[in-house]
Backbone as CSV, one residue per row, in Angstrom:
resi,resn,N_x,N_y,N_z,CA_x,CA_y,CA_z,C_x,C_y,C_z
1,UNK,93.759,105.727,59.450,93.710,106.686,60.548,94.934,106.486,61.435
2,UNK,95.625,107.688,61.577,96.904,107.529,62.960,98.151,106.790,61.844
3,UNK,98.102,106.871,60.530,99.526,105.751,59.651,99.949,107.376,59.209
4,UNK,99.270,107.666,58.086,100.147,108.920,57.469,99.708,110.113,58.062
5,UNK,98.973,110.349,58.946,98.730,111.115,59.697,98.471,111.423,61.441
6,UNK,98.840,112.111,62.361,98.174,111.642,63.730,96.658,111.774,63.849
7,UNK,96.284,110.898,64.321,94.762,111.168,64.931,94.184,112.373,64.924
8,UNK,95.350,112.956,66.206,95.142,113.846,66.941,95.090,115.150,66.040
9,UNK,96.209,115.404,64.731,95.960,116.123,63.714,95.087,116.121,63.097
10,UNK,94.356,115.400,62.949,92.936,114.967,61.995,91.845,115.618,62.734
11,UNK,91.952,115.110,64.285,91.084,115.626,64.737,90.825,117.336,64.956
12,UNK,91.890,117.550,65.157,91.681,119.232,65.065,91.664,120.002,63.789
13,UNK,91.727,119.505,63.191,91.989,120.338,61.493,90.419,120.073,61.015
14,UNK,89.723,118.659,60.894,88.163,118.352,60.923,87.311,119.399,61.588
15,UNK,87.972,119.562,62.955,87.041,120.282,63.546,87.106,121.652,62.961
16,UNK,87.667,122.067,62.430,87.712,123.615,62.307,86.958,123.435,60.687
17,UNK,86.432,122.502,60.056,86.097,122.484,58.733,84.194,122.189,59.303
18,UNK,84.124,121.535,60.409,82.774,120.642,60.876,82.197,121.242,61.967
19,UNK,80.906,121.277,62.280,80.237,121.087,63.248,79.839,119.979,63.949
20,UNK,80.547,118.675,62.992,79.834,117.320,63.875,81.160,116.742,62.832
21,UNK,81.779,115.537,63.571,82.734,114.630,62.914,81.752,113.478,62.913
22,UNK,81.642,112.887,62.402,81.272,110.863,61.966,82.261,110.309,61.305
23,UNK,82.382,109.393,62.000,83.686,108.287,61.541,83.347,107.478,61.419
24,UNK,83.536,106.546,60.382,83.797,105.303,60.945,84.970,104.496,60.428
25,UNK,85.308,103.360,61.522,87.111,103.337,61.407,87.089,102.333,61.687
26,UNK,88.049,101.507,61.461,88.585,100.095,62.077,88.780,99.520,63.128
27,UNK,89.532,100.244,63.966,90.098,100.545,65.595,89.018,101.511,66.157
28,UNK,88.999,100.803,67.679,88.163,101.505,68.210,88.975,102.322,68.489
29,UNK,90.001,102.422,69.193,91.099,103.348,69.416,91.006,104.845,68.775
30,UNK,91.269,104.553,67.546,90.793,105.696,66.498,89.643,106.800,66.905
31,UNK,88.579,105.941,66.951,87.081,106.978,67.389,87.431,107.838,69.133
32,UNK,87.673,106.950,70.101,88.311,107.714,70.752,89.192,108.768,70.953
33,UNK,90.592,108.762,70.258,91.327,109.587,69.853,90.603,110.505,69.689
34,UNK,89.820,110.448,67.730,88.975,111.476,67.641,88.084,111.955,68.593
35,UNK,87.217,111.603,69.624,86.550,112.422,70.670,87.593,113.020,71.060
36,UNK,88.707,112.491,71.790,89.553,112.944,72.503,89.874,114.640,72.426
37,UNK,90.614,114.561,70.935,91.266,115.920,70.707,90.418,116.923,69.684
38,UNK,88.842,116.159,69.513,88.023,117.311,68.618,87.512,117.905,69.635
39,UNK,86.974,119.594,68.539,86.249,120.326,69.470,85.148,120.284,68.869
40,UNK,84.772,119.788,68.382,83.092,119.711,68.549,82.999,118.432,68.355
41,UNK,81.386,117.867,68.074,81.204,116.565,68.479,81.366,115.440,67.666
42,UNK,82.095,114.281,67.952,82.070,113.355,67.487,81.446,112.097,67.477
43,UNK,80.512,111.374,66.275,79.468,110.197,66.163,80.801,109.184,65.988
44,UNK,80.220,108.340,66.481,81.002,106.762,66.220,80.283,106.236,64.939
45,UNK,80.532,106.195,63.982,79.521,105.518,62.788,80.174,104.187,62.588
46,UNK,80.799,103.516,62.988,80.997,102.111,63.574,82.969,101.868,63.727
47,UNK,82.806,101.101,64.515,84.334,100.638,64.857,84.470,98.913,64.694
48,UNK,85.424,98.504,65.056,85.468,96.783,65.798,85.004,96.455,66.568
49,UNK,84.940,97.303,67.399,84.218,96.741,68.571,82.800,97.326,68.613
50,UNK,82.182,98.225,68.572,80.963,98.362,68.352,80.046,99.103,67.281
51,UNK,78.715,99.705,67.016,78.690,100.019,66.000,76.698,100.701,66.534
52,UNK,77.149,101.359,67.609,75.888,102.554,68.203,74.567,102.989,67.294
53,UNK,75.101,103.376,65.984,74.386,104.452,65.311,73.192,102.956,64.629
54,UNK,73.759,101.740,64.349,73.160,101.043,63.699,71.972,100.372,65.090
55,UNK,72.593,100.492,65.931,71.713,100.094,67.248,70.777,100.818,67.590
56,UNK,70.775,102.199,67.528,69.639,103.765,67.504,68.683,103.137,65.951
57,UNK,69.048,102.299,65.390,68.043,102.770,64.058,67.192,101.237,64.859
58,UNK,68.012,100.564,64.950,67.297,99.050,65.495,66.300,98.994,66.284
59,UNK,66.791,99.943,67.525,65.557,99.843,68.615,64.340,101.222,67.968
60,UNK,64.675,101.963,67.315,63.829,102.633,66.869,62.962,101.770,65.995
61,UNK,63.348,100.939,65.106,62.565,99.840,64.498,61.099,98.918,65.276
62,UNK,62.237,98.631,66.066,61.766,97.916,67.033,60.540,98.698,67.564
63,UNK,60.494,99.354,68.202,59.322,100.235,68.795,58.431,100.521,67.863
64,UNK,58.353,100.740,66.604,57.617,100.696,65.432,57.008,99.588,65.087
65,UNK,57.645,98.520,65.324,56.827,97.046,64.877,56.503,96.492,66.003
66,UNK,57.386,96.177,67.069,56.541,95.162,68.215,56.301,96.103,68.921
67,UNK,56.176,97.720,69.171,55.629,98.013,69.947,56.813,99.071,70.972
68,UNK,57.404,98.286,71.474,57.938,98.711,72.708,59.501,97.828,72.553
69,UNK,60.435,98.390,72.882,61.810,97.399,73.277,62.037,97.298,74.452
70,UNK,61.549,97.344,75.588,60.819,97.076,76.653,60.688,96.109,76.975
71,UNK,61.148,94.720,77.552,60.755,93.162,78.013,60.440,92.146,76.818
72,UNK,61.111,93.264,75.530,60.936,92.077,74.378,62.015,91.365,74.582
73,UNK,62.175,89.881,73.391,63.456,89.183,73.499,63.960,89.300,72.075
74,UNK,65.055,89.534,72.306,65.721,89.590,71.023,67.191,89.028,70.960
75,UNK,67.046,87.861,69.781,67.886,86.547,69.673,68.375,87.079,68.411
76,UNK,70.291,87.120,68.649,71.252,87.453,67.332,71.400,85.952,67.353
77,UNK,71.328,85.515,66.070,72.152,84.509,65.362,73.634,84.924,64.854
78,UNK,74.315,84.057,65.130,75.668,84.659,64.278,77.048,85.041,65.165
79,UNK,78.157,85.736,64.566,79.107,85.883,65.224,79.267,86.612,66.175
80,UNK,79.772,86.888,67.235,79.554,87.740,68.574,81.098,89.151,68.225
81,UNK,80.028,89.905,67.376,80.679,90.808,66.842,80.639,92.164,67.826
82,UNK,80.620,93.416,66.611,80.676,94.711,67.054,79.117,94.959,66.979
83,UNK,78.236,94.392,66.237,77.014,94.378,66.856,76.736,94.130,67.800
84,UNK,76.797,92.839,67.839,76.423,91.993,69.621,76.642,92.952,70.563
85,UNK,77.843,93.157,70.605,78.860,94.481,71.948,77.610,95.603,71.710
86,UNK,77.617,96.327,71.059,76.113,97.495,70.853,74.909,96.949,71.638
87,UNK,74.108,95.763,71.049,73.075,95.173,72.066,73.664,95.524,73.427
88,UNK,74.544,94.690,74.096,75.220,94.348,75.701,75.168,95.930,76.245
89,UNK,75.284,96.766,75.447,75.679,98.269,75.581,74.549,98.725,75.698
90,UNK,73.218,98.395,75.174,71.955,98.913,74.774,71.550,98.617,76.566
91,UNK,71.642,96.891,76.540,70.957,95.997,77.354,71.786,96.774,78.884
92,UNK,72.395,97.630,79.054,72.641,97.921,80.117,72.266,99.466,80.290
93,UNK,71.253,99.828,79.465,70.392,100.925,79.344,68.793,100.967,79.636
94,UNK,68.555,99.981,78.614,67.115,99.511,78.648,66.955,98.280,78.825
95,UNK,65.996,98.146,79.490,65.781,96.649,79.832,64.732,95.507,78.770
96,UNK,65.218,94.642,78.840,64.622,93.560,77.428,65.779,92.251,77.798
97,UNK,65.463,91.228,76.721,65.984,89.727,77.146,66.894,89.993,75.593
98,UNK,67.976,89.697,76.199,68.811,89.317,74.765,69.834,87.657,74.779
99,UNK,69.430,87.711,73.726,70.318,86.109,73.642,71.381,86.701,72.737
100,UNK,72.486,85.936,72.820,73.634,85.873,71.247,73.380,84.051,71.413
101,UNK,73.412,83.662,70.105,73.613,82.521,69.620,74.632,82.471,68.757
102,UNK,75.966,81.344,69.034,77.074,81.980,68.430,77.814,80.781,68.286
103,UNK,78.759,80.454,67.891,79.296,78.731,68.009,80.650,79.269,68.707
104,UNK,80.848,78.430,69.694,82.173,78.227,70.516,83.017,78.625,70.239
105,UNK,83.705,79.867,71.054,84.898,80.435,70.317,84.501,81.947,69.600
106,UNK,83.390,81.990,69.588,82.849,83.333,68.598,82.107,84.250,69.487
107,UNK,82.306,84.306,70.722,81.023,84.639,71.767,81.796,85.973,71.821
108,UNK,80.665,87.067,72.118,81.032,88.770,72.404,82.030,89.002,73.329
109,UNK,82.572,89.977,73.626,83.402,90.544,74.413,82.917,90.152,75.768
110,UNK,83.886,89.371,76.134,83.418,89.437,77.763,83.271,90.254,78.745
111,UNK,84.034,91.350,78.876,83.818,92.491,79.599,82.568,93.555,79.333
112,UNK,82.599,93.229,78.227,81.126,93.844,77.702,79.657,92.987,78.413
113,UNK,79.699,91.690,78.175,78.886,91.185,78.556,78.621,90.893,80.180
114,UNK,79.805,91.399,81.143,79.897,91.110,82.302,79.321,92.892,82.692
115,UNK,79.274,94.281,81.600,79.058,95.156,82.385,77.494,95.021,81.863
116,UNK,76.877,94.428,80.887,75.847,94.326,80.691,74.662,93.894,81.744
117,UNK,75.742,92.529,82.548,74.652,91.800,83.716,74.695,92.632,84.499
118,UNK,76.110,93.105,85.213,76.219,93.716,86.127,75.169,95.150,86.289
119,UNK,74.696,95.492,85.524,74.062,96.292,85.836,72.480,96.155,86.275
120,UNK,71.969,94.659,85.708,71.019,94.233,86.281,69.595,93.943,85.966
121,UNK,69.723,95.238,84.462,68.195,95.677,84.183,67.738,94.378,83.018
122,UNK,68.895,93.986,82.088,67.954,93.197,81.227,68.509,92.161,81.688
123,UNK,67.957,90.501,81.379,68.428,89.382,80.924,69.216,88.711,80.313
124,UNK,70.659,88.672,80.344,71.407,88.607,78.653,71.635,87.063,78.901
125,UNK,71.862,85.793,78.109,72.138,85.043,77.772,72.838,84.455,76.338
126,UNK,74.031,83.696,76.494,75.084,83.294,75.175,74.744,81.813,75.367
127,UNK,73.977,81.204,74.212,74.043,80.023,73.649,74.750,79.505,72.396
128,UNK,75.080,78.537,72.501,75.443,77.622,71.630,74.439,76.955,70.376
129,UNK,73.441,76.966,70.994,72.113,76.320,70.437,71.437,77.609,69.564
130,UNK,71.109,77.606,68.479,70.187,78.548,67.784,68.952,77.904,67.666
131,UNK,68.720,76.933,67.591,66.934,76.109,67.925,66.770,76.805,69.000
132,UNK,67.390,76.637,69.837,67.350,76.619,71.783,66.705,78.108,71.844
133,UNK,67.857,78.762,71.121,67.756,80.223,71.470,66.463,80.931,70.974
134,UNK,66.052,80.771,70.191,65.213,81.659,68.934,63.459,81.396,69.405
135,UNK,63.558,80.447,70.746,62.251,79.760,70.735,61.601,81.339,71.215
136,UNK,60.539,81.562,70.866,59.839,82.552,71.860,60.609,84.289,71.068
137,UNK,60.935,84.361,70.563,61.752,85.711,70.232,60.596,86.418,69.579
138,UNK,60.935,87.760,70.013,60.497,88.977,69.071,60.827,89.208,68.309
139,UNK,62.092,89.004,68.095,63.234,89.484,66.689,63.896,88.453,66.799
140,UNK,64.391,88.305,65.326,65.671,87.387,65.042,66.501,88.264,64.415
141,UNK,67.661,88.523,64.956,68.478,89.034,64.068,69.880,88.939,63.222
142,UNK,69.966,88.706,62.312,71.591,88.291,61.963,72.365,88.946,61.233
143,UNK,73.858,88.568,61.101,74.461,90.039,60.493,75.733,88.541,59.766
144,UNK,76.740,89.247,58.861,77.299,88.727,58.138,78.256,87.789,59.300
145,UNK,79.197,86.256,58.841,79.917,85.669,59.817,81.475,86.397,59.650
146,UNK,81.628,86.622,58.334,83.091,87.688,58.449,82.634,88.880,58.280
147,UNK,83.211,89.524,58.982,83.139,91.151,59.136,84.414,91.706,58.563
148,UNK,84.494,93.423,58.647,85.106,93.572,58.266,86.851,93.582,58.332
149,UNK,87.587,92.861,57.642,89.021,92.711,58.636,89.143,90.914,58.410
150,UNK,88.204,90.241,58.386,87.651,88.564,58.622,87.477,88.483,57.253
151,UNK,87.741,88.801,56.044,87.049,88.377,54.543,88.230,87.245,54.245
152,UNK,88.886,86.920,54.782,90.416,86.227,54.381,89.911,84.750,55.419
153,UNK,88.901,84.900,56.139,88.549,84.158,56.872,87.353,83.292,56.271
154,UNK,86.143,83.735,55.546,85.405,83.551,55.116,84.637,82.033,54.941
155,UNK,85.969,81.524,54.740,85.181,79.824,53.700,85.547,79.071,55.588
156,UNK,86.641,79.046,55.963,87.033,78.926,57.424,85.496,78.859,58.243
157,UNK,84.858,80.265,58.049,83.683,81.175,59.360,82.790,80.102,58.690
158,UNK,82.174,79.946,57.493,81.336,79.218,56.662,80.906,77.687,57.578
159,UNK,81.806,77.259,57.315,82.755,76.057,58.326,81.727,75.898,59.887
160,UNK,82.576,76.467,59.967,82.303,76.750,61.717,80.351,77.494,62.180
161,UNK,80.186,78.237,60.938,79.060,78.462,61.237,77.850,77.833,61.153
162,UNK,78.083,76.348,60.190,77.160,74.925,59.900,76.000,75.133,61.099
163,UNK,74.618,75.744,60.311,73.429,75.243,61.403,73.306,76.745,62.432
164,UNK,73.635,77.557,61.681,73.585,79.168,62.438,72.574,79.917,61.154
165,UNK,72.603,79.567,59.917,72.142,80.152,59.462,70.364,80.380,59.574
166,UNK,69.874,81.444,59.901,68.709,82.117,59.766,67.866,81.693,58.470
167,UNK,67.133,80.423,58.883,65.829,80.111,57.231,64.596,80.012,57.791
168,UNK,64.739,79.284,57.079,62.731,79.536,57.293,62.214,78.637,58.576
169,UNK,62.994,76.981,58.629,62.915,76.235,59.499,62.985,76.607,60.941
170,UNK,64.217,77.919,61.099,64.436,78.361,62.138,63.569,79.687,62.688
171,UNK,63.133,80.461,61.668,61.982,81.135,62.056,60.324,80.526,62.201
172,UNK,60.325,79.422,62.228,59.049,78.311,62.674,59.501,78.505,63.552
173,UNK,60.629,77.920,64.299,60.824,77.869,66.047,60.702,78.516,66.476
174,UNK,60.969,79.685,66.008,60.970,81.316,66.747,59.683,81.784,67.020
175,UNK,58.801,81.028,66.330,57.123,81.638,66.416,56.868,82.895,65.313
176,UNK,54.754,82.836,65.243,54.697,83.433,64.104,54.911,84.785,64.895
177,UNK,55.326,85.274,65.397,55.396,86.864,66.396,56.790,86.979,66.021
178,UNK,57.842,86.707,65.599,59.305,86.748,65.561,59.246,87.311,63.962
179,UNK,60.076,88.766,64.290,60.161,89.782,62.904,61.370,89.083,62.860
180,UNK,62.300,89.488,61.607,63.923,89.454,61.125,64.367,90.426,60.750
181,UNK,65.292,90.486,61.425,66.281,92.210,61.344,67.426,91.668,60.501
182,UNK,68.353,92.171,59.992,69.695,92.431,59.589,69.927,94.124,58.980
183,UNK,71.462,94.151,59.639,72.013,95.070,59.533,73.033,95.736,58.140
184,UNK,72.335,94.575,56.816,73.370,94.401,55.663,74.532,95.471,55.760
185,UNK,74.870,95.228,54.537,74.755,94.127,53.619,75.019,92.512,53.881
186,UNK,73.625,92.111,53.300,73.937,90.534,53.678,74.390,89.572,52.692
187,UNK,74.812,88.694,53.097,75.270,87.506,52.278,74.141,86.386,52.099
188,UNK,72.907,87.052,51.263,72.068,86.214,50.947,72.765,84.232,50.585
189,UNK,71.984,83.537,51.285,72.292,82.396,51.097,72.953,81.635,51.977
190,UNK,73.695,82.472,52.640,74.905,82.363,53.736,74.322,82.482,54.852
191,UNK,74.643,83.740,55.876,74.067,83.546,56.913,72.146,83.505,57.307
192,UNK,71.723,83.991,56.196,70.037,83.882,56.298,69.317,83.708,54.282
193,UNK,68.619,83.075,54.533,68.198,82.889,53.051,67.171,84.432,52.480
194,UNK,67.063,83.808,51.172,66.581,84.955,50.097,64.903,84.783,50.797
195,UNK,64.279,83.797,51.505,62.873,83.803,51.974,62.777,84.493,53.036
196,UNK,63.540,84.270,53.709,63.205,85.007,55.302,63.252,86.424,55.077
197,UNK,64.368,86.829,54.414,64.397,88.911,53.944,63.390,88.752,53.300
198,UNK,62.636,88.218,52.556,61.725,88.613,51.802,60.543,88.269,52.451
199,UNK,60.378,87.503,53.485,58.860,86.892,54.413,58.424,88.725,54.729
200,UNK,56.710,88.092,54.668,56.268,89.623,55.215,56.839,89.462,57.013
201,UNK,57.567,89.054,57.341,58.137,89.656,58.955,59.508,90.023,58.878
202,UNK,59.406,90.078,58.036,61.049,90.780,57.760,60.704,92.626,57.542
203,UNK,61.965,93.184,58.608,61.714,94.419,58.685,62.901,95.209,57.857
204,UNK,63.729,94.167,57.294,65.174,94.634,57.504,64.982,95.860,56.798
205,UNK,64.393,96.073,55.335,64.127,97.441,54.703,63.656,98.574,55.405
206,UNK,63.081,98.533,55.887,62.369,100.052,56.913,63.817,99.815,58.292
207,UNK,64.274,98.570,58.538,65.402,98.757,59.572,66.294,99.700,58.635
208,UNK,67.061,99.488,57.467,67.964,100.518,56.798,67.641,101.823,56.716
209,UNK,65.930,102.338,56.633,65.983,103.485,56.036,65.445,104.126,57.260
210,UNK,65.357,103.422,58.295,65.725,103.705,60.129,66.802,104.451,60.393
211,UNK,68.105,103.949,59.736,69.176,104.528,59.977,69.761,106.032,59.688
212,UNK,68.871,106.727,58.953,69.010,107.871,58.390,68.110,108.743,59.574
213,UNK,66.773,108.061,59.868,66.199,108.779,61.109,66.956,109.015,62.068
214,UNK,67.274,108.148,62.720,68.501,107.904,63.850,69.048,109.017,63.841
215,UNK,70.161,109.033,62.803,71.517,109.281,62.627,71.055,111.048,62.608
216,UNK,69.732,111.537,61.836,69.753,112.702,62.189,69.160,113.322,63.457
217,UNK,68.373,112.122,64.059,68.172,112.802,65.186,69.324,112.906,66.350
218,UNK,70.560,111.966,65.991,71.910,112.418,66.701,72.449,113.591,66.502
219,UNK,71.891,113.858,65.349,73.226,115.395,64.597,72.139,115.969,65.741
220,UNK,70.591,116.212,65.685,69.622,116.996,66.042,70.543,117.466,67.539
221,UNK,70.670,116.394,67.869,70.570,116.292,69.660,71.877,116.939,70.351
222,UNK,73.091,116.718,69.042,74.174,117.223,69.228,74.356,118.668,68.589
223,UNK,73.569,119.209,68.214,73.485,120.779,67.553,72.670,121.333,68.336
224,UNK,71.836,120.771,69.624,70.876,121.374,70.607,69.368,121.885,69.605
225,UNK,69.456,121.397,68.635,68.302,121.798,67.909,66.701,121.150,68.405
């Protein structure tokens, strides 16, 4: 996006083919642009820095299994990605307790997480500790340690992530009330084992086919239908 072509060309030539653009792109930069210079509407279907549409299928999940996303707690294991930033984004909408559990050096966007408090409504907290964190949770959730852009990083993140991974030991701490989300594709073995996706509290399957609900009730909302 923006190398052999401008943005800004993309964006207007799309629009005259679309009623709705969805992207998803590398640079957040990019998705902007595209709002910028389309005329009709544009979905973020994920960037670097965040990743919305997968967050609409989550809390829709969520409200389906525990009920309400409402004063639940919900503890990410893992890298303080373009997910995490989505939660902080959520958490300054609706109110609920969110942890990131993340190892030193890997923690979310700070400005993200400073407009998250600042606004007041949920709880957010960044630990170091994933025992610490997970005690008491509604959800556990984890997502891959390299993302996309990070695969060159991989055996490095592996490393560094020693004692983050999501098993079975760590969903004991969490209590028997603590579902498991991921946003795959996952790296079975790696950041969460082949038991926990497969424990009956694992939602992650109905979380994926969440995402199609979501995503059309965005087109819905953006076509005034």
């Amino acid at each position: 996006m923006g190398k052999r072509e401008e943005t800004r060309d993309v964006a207007r030539v799309l629009s005259g083919y679309n009623d709705i653009i969805m992207a998803r792109v590398f640079g957040h930069q990019d998705i902007l642009d595209l709002a910028k210079y389309a005329s009709v509407p544009v979905i973020n279907g994920l960037t670097d820095y965040n990743h919305p549409c997968q967050i609409m299928a989550d809390a829709l999940t969520i409200i389906e299994y525990v009920g309400h996303i409402e004063n639940t707690k919900v503890v990410y294991v893992g890298d303080g990605n373009n997910i995490v930033n989505s939660w902080l984004l959520l958490a300054s909408i609706l109110p609920f307790h969110f942890v990131c559990a993340c190892p030193r050096g890997f923690e979310p966007d700070e400005k993200t997480i400073e407009k998250a408090r600042s606004v007041g409504i949920s709880k957010i907290e960044i630990k170091n500790d994933p025992k610490e964190a997970v005690k008491g949770a509604d959800v556990v959730y984890s997502d891959v340690w390299a993302s996309m852009g990070q695969k060159d990083e991989a055996e490095y993140r592996k490393q560094r992530f020693q004692g983050f991974q999501v098993n079975e030991a760590l969903m004991e701490i969490a209590g028997p009330q603590a579902f498991f989300m991921h946003c795959l594709p996952a790296e079975r073995g790696v950041e969460v084992t082949d038991g926990v996706i497969e424990a009956p509290k694992s939602i992650v399957f109905p979380q994926a086919e969440n995402r199609m609900h979501a995503q059309n009730a965005i087109m819905l909302h953006l076509l005034g239908a």
